[in-house]
C-alpha positions in Angstrom: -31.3 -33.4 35.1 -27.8 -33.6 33.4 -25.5 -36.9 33.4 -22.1 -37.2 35.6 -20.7 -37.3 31.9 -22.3 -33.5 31.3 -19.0 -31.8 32.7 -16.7 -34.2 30.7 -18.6 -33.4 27.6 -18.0 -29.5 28.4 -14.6 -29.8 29.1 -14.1 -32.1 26.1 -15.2 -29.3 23.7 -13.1 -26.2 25.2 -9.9 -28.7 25.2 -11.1 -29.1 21.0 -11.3 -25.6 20.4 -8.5 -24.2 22.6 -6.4 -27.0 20.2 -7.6 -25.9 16.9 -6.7 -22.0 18.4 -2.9 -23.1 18.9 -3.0 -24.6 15.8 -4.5 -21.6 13.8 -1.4 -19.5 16.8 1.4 -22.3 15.3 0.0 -21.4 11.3 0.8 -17.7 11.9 4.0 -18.5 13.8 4.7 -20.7 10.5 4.1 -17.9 8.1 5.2 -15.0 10.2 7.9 -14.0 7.0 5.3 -15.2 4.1 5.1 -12.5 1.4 1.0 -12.2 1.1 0.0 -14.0 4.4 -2.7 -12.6 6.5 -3.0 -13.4 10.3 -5.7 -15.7 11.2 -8.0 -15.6 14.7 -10.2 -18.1 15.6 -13.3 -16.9 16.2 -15.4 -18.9 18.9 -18.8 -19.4 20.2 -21.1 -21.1 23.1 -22.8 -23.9 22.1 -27.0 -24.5 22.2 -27.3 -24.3 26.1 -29.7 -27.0 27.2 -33.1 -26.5 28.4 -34.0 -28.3 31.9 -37.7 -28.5 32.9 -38.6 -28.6 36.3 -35.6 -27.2 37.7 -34.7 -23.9 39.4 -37.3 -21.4 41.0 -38.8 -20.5 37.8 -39.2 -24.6 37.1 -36.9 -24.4 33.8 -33.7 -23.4 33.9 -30.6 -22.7 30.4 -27.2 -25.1 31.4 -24.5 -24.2 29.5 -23.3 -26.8 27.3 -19.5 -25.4 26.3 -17.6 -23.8 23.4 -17.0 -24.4 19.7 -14.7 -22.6 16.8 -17.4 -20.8 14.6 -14.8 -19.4 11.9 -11.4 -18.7 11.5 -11.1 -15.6 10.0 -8.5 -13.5 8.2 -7.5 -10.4 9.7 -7.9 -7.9 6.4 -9.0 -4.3 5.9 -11.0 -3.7 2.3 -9.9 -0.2 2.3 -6.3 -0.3 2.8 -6.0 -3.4 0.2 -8.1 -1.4 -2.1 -5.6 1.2 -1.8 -2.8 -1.2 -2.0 -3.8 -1.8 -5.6 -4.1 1.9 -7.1 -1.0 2.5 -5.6 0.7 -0.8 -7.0 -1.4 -0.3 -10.4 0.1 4.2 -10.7 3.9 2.6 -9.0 3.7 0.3 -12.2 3.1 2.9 -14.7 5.6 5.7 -13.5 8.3 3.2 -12.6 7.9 2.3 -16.4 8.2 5.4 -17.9 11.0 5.8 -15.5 12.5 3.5 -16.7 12.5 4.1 -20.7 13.4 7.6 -19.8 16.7 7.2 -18.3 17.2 4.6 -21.5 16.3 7.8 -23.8 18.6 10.0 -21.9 21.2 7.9 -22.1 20.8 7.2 -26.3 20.4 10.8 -26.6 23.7 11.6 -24.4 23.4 15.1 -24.2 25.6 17.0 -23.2 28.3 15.3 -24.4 31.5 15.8 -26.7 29.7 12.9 -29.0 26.2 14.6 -28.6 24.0 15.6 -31.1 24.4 19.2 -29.8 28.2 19.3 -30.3 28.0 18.0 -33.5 25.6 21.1 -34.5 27.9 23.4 -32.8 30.8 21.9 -35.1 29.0 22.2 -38.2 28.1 26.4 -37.5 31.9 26.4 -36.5 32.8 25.6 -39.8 30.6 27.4 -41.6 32.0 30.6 -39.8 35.2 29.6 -40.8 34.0 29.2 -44.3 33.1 32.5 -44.4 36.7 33.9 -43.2 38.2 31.9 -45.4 36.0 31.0 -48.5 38.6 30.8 -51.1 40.4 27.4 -49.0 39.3 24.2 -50.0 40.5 22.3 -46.8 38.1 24.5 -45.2 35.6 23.2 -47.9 36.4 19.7 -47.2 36.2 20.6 -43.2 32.4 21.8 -44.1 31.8 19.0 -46.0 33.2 16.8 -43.4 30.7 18.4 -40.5 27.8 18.5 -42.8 28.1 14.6 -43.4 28.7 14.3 -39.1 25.6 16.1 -38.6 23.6 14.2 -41.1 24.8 10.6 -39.5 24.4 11.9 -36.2 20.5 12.9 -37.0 19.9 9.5 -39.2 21.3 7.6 -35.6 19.4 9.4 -33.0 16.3 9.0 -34.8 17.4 5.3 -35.3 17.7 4.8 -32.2 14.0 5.9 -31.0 12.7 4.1 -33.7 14.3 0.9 -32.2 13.2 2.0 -28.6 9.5 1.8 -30.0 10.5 -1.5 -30.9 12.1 -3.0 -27.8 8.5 -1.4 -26.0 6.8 -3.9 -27.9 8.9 -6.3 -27.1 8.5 -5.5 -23.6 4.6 -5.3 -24.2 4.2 -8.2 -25.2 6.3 -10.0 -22.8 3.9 -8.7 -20.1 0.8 -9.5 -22.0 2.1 -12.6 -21.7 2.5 -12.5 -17.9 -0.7 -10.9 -17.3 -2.6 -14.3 -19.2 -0.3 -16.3 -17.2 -1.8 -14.6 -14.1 -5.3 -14.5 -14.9 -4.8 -17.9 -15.8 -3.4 -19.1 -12.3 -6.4 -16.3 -10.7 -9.2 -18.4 -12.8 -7.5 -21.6 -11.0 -7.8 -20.1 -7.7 -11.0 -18.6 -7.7 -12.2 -22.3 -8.4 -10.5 -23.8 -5.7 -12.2 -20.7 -3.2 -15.4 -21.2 -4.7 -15.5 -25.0 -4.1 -13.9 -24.7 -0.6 -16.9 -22.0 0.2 -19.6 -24.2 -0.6 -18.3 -27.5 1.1 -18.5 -25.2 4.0 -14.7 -24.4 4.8 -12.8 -21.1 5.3 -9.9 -21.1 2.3 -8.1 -18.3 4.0 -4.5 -19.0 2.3 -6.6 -19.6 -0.7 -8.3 -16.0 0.0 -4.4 -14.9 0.4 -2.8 -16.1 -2.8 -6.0 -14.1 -4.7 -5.5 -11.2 -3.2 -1.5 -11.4 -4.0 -2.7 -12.2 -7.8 -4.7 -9.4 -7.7 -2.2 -7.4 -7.0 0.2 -8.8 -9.3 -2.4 -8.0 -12.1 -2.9 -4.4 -10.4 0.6 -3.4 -10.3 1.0 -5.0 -14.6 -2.5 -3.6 -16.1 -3.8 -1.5 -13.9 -6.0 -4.0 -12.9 -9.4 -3.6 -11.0 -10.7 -6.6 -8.4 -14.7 -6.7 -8.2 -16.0 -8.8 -5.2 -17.9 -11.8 -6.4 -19.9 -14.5 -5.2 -18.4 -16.9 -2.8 -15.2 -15.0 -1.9 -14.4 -15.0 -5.6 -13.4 -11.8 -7.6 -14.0 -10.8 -10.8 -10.9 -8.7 -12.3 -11.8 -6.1 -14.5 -9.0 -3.9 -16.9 -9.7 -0.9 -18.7 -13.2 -1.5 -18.7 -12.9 -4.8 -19.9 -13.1 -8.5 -17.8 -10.2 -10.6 -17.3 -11.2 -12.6 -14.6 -14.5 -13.8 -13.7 -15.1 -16.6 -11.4 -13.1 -19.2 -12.8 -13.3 -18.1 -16.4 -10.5 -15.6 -17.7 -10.4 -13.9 -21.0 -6.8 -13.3 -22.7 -5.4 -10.4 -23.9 -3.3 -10.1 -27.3 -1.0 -8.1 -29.3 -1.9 -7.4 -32.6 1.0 -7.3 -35.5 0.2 -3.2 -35.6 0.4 -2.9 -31.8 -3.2 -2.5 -31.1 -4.1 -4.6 -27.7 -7.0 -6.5 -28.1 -9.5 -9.3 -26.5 -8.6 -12.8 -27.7 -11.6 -13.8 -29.8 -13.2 -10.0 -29.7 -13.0 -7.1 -31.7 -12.4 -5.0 -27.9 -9.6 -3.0 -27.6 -7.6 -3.5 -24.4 -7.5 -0.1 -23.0 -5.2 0.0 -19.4 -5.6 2.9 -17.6 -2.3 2.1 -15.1 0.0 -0.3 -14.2 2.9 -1.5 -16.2 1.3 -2.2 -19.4 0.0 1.7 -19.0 3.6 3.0 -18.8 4.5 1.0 -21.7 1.4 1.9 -24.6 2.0 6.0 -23.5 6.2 5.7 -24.0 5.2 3.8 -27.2 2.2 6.2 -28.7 2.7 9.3 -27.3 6.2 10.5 -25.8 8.7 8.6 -28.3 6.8 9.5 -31.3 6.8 13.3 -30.4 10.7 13.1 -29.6 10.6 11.6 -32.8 8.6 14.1 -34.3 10.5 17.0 -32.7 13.7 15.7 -34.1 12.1 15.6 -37.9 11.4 19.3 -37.1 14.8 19.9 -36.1 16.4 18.0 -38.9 13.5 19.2 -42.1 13.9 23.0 -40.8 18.3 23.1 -41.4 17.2 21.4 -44.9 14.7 23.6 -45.5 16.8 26.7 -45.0 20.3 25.3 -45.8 19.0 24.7 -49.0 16.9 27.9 -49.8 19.9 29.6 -48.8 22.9 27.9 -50.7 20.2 28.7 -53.7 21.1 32.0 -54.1 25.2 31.7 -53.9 27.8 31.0 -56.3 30.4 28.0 -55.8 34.0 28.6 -56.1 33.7 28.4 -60.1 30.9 30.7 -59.9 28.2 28.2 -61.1 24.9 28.9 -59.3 24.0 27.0 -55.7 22.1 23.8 -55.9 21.2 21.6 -53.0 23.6 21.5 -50.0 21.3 18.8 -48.0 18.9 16.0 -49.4 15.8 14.1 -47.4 13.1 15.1 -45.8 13.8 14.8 -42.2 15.8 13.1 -39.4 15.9 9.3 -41.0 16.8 10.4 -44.3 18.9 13.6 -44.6 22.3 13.6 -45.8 24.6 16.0 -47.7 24.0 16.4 -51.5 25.8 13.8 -53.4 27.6 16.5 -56.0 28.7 18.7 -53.1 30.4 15.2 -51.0 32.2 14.7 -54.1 33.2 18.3 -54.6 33.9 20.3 -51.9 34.5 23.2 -54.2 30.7 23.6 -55.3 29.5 24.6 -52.2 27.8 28.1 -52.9 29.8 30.3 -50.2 30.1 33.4 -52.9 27.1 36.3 -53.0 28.7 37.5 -56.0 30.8 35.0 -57.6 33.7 36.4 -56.3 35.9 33.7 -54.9 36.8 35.9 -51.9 33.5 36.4 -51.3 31.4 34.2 -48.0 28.5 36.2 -47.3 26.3 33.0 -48.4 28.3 31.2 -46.0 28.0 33.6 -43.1 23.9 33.7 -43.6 24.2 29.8 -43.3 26.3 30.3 -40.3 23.7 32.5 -38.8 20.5 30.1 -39.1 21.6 28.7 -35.3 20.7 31.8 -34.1 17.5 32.7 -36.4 13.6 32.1 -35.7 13.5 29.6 -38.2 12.1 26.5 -36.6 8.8 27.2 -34.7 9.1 30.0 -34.1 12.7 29.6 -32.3 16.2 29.1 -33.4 18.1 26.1 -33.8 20.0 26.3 -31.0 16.9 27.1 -28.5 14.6 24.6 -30.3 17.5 22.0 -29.9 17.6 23.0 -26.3 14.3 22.9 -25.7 13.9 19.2 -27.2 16.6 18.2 -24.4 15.3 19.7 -21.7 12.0 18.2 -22.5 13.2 14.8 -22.1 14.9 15.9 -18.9 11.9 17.4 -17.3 9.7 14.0 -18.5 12.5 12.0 -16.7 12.6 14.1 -14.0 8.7 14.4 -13.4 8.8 10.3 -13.9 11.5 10.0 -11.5 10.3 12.2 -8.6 6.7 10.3 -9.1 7.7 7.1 -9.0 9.6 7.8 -5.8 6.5 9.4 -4.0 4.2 6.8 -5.2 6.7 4.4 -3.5 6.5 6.3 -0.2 2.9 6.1 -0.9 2.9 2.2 -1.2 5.4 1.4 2.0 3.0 3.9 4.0 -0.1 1.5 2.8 2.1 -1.6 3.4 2.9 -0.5 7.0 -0.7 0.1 7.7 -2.0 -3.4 6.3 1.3 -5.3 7.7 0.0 -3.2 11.5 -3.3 -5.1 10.8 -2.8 -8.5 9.1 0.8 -9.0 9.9 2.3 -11.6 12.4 3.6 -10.3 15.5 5.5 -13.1 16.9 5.2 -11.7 20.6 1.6 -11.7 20.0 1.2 -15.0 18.7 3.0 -16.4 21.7 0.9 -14.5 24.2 -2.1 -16.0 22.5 -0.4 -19.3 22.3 0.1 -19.4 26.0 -3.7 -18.0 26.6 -5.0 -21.2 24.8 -2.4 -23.5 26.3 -3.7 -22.1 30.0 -7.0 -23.1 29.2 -6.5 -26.2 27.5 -4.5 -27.3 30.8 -7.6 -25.8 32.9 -10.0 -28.1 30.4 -8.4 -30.5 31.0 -8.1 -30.4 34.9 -12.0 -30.4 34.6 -11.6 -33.4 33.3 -9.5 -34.8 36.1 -12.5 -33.6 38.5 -15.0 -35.1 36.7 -13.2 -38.1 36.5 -12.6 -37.9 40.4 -16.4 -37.7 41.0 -16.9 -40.6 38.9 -14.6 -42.2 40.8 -16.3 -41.7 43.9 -19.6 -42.6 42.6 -18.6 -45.7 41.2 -16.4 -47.3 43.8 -17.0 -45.9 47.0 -20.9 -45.3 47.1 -23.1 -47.8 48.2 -20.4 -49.1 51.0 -21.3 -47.1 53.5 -21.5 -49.3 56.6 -20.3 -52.7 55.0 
């Protein structure tokens, strides 16, 4: 047989756990705009009913003995945040390249008056007009003049490029740096959880600023999160372990660009994110603009010179070099022809009135010379390959971001705060908290009556 306290007991508990459920209701209220947070639910449970012998038909009978809170759990989907993180870690990477594109194009500036392809255009112009009018030297100069244009105009672009690659690395390692500092604070973290776990609590904002480190590190390196032991995750990229448990392992640039482990001989290898973006602009797509350009720039040499070879200057002295170097970063007009305009080898035949040499110069822009195309279509090709790299960044980096707001929407649907939801639950616990309560008025009323008025029957 149970006590006249049994019922206060019981009504004791609900009015515990209906409180702690409008304090876990007031939390979400609390954080309903925090970037990361995840709804909480209390999740609750009877407590051991107690056994009565000798009572009922049967002769023992189960009493209930109330409620507890068992957990309070986050309200999370695996999938979706596993999806959350590709998306973040292949947004990084085309955003990136995005990015230097658009800062390529605009070096480049084509078209454009000051473009390299105007500049080419200018040069063939005066070649033609060399070879109306072979005998003027202010039409020499004029060629000269063009020649030297061009010859800047190649040394800048590829100067430019060359100092992109540069600024990447820059860039490279200002995010290795923030990926450490991450890592660093993820290590911290996964301490705290750990710790938390085993004393038995539920570290469910602790749970939440992980999983917003996580995707930090996603969205930089292409990062991959590994559950672990006691809510913890172990953070793998390219292969290789940043985070595990609450050790971390740093990442570092070496002087010749090569991403390594700190205190291995492991190449960092990311396979998205940020970082990603930043090693392919870097190794891949600069250097082959760069090479492109060399192409562009050691082909007019190649042929100029070849060509001016077999004229006669305006004295009739054989052709020599019209361009030195060997490509983009180093051609320039021959040193005897800047200083004498009249040397330049327009003349088949030494005749003065003669430009057929220059006309055949005039004619390479329109000649298979350089792989296979002319200048003019090989130049035109070299643009519109950075457009359509731009482009293909561009139009990927905008679907991947539809791609990540869809994924958002679908996790905010589950582990969002809904304010109107929250207060319906708030009122739901504050009902029965008041009705726990109210058993504890009845109790208290029986007790009354047990106490004071029995036994005085008849007095």
């Amino acid at each position: 047989m149970t006590s006249q306290f049994f019922g206060i007991e019981i009504a004791r508990r609900a009015m515990d756990a209906q409180r702690r459920a409008m304090e876990v209701a007031g939390h979400n209220i609390a954080n309903a705009n925090t970037r990361g947070y995840s709804r909480q639910r209390v999740s609750m449970t009877t407590t051991p009913p107690l056994v009565l012998h000798g009572a009922g038909v049967r002769g023992t009978i189960q009493v209930g003995t109330g409620v507890r809170v068992e957990d309070i759990r986050r309200i999370r989907n695996a999938f979706l945040d596993f999806q959350a993180r590709r998306a973040q870690a292949m947004l990084g990477q085309w955003q990136t390249r995005e990015e230097i594109l658009s800062e390529v194009e605009a070096l480049i500036n084509e078209p454009s008056e000051a473009g390299l392809r105007s500049v080419l255009d200018q040069f063939w112009e005066s070649l033609q007009e060399l070879a109306n009018n072979p005998e003027s030297r202010a039409v020499r100069t004029t060629v000269i003049k063009q020649a030297q244009t061009l010859a800047v105009a190649f040394r800048h672009h590829r100067q430019v490029l060359t100092e992109l690659v540069s600024s990447i690395n820059l860039s490279i390692e200002a995010k290795i740096g923030e990926i450490n500092a991450t890592a660093r604070q993820l290590a911290a973290v996964n301490e705290q959880i750990q710790r938390a776990v085993v004393a038995g609590q539920s570290p469910n904002d602790l749970m939440d600023e992980r999983d917003r480190l996580v995707e930090q590190l996603a969205k930089s390196a292409g990062a991959v999160a590994m559950p672990s032991k006691n809510h913890t995750v172990d953070v793998l990229v390219g292969g290789g372990v940043l985070v595990s448990g609450s050790n971390f392992q740093q990442i570092e640039l070496l002087s010749d660009g090569i991403l390594k482990w700190q205190g291995l001989a492991l190449q960092v290898k990311p396979e998205a994110g940020q970082l990603a973006g930043y090693l392919q602009m870097r190794d891949s797509v600069i250097p082959s603009l760069v090479e492109e350009l060399d192409t562009l720039a050691s082909s007019i040499i190649s042929y100029m010179n070849s060509t001016h070879s077999t004229g006669f200057d305006r004295d009739g002295n054989p052709g020599e070099e019209f361009f030195v170097g060997s490509g983009a970063w180093d051609i320039a007009v021959s040193p005897a022809l800047a200083q004498n305009p009249d040397r330049i080898a327009a003349s088949g035949t030494g005749d003065v009135g003669d430009g057929s040499v220059a006309r055949r110069m005039a004619r390479f822009r329109q000649e298979a010379i350089v792989s296979g195309a002319s200048v003019d279509d090989f130049f035109r090709g070299f643009i519109a390959g950075i457009g359509v790299l731009s482009q293909e960044a561009k139009r990927l980096s905008e679907n991947q971001m539809l791609l990540v707001e869809q994924i958002e929407y679908q996790r905010e649907s589950i582990s969002g705060v809904s304010l109107d939801e929250e207060v319906a639950e708030l009122l739901k616990y504050q009902h029965a908290f008041n009705a726990a309560a109210r058993v504890i008025n009845s109790c208290d009323e029986m007790l009354e009556v047990i106490i004071e008025r029995m036994g005085r029957v008849g007095r």
